[in-house]
C-alpha positions in Angstrom: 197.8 11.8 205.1 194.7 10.1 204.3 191.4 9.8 205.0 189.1 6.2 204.9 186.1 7.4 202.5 182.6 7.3 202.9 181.5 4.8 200.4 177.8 5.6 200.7 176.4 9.2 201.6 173.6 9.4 203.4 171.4 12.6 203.0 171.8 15.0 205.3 175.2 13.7 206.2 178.6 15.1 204.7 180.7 12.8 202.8 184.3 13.1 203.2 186.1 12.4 200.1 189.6 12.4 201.9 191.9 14.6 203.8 195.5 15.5 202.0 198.6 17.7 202.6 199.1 20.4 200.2 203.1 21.2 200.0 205.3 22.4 197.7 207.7 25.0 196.8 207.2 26.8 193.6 207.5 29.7 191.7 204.1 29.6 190.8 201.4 27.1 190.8 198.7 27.6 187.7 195.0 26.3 188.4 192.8 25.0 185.9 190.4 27.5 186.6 187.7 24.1 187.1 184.7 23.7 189.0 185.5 22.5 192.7 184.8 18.6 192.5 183.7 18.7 195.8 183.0 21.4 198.9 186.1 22.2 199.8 188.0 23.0 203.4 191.3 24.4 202.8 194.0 26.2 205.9 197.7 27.6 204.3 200.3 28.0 207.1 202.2 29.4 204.1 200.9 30.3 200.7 200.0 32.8 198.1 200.3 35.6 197.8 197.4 35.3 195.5 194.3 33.0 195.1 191.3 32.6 192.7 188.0 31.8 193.0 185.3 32.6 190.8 185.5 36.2 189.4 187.3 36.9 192.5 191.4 37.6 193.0 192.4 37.6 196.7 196.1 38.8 197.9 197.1 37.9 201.6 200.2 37.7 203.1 199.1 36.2 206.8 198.0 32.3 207.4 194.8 31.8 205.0 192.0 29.2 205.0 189.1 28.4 202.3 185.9 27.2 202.1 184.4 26.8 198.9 181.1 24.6 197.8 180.9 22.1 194.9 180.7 23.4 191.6 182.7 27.0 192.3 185.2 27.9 190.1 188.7 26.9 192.0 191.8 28.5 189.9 194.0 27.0 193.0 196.7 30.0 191.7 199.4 30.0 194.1 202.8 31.5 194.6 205.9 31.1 196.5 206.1 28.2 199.3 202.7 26.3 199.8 202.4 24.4 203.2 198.5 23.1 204.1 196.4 20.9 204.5 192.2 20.4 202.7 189.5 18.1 202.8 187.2 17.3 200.3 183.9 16.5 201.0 179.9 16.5 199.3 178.0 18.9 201.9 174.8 17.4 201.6 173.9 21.2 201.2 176.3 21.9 203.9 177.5 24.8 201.8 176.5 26.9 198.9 177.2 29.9 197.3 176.8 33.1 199.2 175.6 36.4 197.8 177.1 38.5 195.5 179.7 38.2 193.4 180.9 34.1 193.1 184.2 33.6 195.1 183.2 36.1 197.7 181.1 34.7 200.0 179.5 30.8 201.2 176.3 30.1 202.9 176.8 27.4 205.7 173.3 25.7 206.3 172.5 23.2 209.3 169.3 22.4 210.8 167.3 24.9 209.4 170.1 27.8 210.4 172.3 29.3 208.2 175.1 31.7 208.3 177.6 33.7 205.8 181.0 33.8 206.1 183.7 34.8 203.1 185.6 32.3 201.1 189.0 33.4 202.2 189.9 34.7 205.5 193.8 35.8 206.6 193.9 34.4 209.8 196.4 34.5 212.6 199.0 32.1 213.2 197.5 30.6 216.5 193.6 30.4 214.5 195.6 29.0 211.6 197.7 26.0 213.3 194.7 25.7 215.4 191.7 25.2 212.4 194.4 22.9 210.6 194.6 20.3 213.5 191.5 19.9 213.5 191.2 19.2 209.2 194.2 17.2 210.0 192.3 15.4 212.9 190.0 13.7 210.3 192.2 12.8 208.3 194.0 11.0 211.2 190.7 8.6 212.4 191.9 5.4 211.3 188.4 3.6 212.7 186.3 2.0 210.2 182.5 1.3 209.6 179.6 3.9 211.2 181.4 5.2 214.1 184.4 6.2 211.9 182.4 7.6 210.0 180.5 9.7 212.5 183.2 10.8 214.5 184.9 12.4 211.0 181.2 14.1 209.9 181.7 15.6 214.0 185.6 16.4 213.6 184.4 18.1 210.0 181.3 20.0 211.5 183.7 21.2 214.1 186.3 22.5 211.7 183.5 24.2 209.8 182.3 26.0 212.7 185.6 27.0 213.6 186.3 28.6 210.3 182.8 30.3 210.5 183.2 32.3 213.8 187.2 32.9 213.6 188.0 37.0 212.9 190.0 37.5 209.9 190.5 40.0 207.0 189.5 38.5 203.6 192.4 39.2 200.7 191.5 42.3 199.1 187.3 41.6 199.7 187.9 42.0 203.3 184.9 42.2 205.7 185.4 46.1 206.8 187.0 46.7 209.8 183.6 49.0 211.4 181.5 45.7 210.6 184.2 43.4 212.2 184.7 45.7 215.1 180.5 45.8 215.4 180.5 41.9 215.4 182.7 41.8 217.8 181.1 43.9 220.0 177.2 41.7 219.4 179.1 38.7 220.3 180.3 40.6 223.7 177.4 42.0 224.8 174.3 39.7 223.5 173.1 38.9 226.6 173.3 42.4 228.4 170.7 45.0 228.7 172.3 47.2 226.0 170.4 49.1 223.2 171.6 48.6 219.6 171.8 52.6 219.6 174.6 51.9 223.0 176.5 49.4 220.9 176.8 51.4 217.7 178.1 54.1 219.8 181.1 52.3 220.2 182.2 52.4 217.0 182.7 55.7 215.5 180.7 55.2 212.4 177.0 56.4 212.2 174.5 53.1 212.8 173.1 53.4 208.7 176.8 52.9 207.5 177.6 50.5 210.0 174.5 48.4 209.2 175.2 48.5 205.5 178.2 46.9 205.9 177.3 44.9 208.2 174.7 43.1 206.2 177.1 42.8 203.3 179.3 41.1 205.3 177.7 38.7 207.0 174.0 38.7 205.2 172.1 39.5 208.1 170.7 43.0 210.2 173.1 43.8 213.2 169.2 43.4 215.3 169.0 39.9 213.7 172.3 38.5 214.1 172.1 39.6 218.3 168.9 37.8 217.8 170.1 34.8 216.9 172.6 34.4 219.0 170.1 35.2 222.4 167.7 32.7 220.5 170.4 29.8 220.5 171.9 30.5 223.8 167.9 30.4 224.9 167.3 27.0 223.6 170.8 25.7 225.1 169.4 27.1 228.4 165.5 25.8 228.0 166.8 22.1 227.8 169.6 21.9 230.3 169.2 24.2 232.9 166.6 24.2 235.7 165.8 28.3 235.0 162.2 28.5 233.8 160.3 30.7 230.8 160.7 33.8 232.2 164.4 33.6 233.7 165.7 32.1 230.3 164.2 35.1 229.0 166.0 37.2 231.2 169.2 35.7 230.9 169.3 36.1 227.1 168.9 39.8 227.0 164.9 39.2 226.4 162.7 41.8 228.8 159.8 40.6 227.8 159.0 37.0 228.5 156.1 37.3 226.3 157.9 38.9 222.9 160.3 36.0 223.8 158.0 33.0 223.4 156.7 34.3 220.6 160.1 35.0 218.5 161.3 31.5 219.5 158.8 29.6 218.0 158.7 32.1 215.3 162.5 30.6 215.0 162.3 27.1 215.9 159.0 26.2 215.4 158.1 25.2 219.1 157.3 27.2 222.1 160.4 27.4 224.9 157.2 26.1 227.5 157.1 22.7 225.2 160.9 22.6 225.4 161.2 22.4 228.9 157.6 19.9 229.2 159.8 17.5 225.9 163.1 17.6 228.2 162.0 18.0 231.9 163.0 14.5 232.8 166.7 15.4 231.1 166.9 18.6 233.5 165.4 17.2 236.7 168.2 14.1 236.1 170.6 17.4 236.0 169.7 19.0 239.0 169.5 15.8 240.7 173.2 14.7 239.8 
C-alpha cells in the first residue's frame, strides 16, 4: 500500500510522507531506539506486547494505535505477530510533545486549539479496525496534483481526530479510570444545566482528586475542558443556525448571555454578534432552503 507524496509542503498544511502496512511475525522485533523521522500515525490489530517510546515502556494486550511527533525517540520494540498499518507525515506543527515525561503524552494543535491525548492508547477492536480504515483510506487516494493532495491532508486530519477523542487505556501509563469515567461524563452532559459539583458526584472520588487527575491526563481543568467544548458547539451554532445571541447561549449550557460573549471572544477572538453579522447571508440561504 502506498501513498503519492507531497512533493512540496506548504506551511500550515501536513505533508504525508506515505502510508505502509506494517506485518510480520516474529519473535521479537528490536528498534533502533532513533528519533521518529517524521510525525507518526500508527493502529496494531495485532502487536506487542510491548512498545517504546522515549523513557517510556508500554505493555497492552488489546488493539493499539500511536501517535508520535518528529523527533521522539521511536524504539518500534515489538513482539509476537505484528498486523498494522502507519502514516508518516511532517505536521506542520500538527503535533508536538505533550507534558511530562517524553513518550507519554502529544499535543495536537489546529487553528489556534489544541488538545492532549497519550501516545498509546489500547483500543477496542471495532475503534481499532475503524481508525485503521481510515489511515488506510489515504493511503488508497490514487488522485494526483492539489485535490489529491487535499483530500489526503482531510482523510489525515480526520484520522487524527479520531484517535484524539476515542476512549482507551494507555499500556501501563494509562489515563485513570476516575478521569476517564469524568470525561465521559463532560462529554454527556456539556450542554445541560448541571453544576460541576452534580457531575463529580457521579463518580465516587472527591472533586480535588478527580481534578488532579484529570488535568494530568488530558492537560486541562475539568471547568475548562466543558468550556471548550460549549464554546465550539457555540460557534458551530452562531454560523449555521438561525438561533440568535442569547438562544445559542442557552443552548450551550451558558445562563448568562452576557458571561457568554465575553468568554467567546476571549476564545476566538471575535464576538458571537459579529459571527452571525460575517455569516448572516450563509444562514438566511439555510433557513430559506
Amino acid at each position: 500500500m502506498g501513498a503519492a507524496a507531497v512533493r512540496e509542503g506548504q506551511p500550515g498544511i501536513p505533508e504525508i510522507l506515505g502510508v505502509r502496512e506494517d506485518r510480520s511475525n516474529i519473535a521479537i522485533r528490536r528498534g533502533t531506539a532513533a528519533p521518529a523521522p517524521g510525525d507518526i500515525l500508527s493502529v496494531y490489530l495485532e502487536g506487542g506486547p510491548r512498545y517504546r517510546l522515549g523513557r517510556c515502556t508500554y505493555r497492552f494486550s488489546q488493539p493499539a494505535a500511536i501517535l508520535i511527533p518528529e523527533g521522539m525517540v521511536d524504539d518500534d520494540r515489538q513482539e509476537g505477530r505484528v498486523n498494522g498499518v502507519f502514516v508518516l507525515f511532517r505536521g506542520h506543527g500538527l503535533l508536538r510533545a505533550g507534558p511530562g515525561a517524553p513518550g507519554r503524552r502529544v499535543r495536537v494543535a489546529l487553528g489556534g486549539e489544541e488538545t492532549v491525548a497519550p501516545c498509546l492508547k489500547e483500543l477496542s477492536q471495532a475503534d481499532a479496525c475503524r481508525l485503521a480504515g481510515c489511515v488506510a483510506d489515504i493511503g488508497a487516494v490514487r488522485e494526483g496534483a492539489l485535490t489529491g493532495r487535499m483530500l489526503q491532508v482531510a482523510l489525515l486530519l480526520r484520522a487524527v481526530a479520531e484517535y484524539c477523542r476515542m476512549s482507551g487505556r494507555s499500556g501501563q501509563d494509562g489515563v485513570h479510570r476516575g478521569a476517564a469515567r469524568l470525561r465521559e461524563l463532560l462529554d454527556e452532559l456539556a450542554f445541560e444545566d448541571a453544576s460541576m459539583a452534580e457531575i463529580y458526584g457521579r463518580v465516587d472520588m472527591s472533586a480535588a482528586h478527580l481534578e488532579t487527575l484529570f488535568r494530568a491526563a488530558y492537560g486541562a481543568t475539568p471547568a475548562a475542558y466543558r468550556r471548550n467544548l460549549r464554546l465550539r458547539r457555540a460557534r458551530e451554532l452562531l454560523v449555521t443556525s438561525q438561533k440568535n445571541v442569547g438562544e445559542v447561549a442557552r443552548a450551550t449550557g451558558f445562563s448568562d448571555p452576557l458571561y457568554f460573549s465575553r468568554v467567546f471572544r476571549r476564545a476566538f477572538g471575535a464576538t458571537p454578534s459579529s459571527l452571525i453579522r460575517n455569516f448572516g447571508s450563509r444562514r438566511a440561504a439555510r433557513g430559506t432552503a
